[in-house]
N, C-alpha and C positions, 0 to 999 in steps of 0.2 A: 504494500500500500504506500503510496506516493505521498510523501510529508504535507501537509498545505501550509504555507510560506505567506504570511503577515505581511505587508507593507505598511509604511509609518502612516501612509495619508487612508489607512482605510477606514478610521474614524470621520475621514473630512471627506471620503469620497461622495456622498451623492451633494455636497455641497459644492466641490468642486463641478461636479456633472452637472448640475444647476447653470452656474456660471459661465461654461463652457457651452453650454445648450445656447445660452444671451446673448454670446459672443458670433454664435454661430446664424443665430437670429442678426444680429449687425452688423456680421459680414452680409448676408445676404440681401439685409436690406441697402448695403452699400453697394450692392451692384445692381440693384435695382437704382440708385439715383443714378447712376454712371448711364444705364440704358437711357432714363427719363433727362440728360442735360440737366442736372440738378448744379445748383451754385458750387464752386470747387472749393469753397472756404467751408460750408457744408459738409461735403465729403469729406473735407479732411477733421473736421469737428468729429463726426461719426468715427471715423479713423484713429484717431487721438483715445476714446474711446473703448474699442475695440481691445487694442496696445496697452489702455490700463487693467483691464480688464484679465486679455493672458496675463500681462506682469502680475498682479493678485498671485493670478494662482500658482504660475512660478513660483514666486516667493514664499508660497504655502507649501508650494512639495517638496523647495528645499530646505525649509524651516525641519517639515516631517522627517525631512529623509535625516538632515544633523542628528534629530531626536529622539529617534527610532533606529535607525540604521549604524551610523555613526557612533552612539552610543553603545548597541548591541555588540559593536565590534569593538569598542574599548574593553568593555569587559570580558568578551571571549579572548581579546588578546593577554588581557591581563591574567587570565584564568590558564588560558596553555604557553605564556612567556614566549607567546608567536607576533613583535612588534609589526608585521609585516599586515599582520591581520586590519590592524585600523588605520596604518600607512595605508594602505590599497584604497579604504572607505574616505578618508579625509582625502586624496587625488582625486575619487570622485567625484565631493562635492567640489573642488577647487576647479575641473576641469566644468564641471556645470555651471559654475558660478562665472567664469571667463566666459562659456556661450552665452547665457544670458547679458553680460554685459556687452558682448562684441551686437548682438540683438539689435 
């Protein structure tokens, strides 16, 4: 039988999917003004938007993932004297956190 494996954001998941559903909602309706020549300071209003909106939840999975994940692997490191364990976790978030800022 196959373990089943936790992530940090599964308390905040259908809050995230909430979020993401709205976002997806004002993409769409952004490409509906682009069909309809809507004002372009508009679109980019909606756009602006949109941008805070992923950003949220970025920052909420990687709050989860420090918290959860990061965590988990401090202490399994510290429990088998394996530093490599939450070296590997903390590259994660750090290589996440560079994508999101390059964004």
């Amino acid at each position: 039988m196959e373990e089943e494996h936790s992530h940090g954001y599964s308390e905040e998941k259908q809050a995230y999917l909430r979020r993401l559903k709205r976002a997806e909602g004002q993409v769409r309706g952004i490409a509906k003004m682009i069909e309809d020549d809507k004002y372009c300071i508009d679109i980019l209003t909606q756009m602006a938007a949109v941008n805070k909106a992923l950003h949220a939840v970025s920052i909420g999975l990687l709050e989860d993932h420090i918290a959860h994940c990061v965590v988990n692997a401090a202490h399994e490191s510290h429990e088998t004297g394996n530093p490599d364990i939450v070296s590997d976790k903390v590259s994660e978030a750090t290589a996440a956190i560079s994508r999101l800022l390059r964004s």
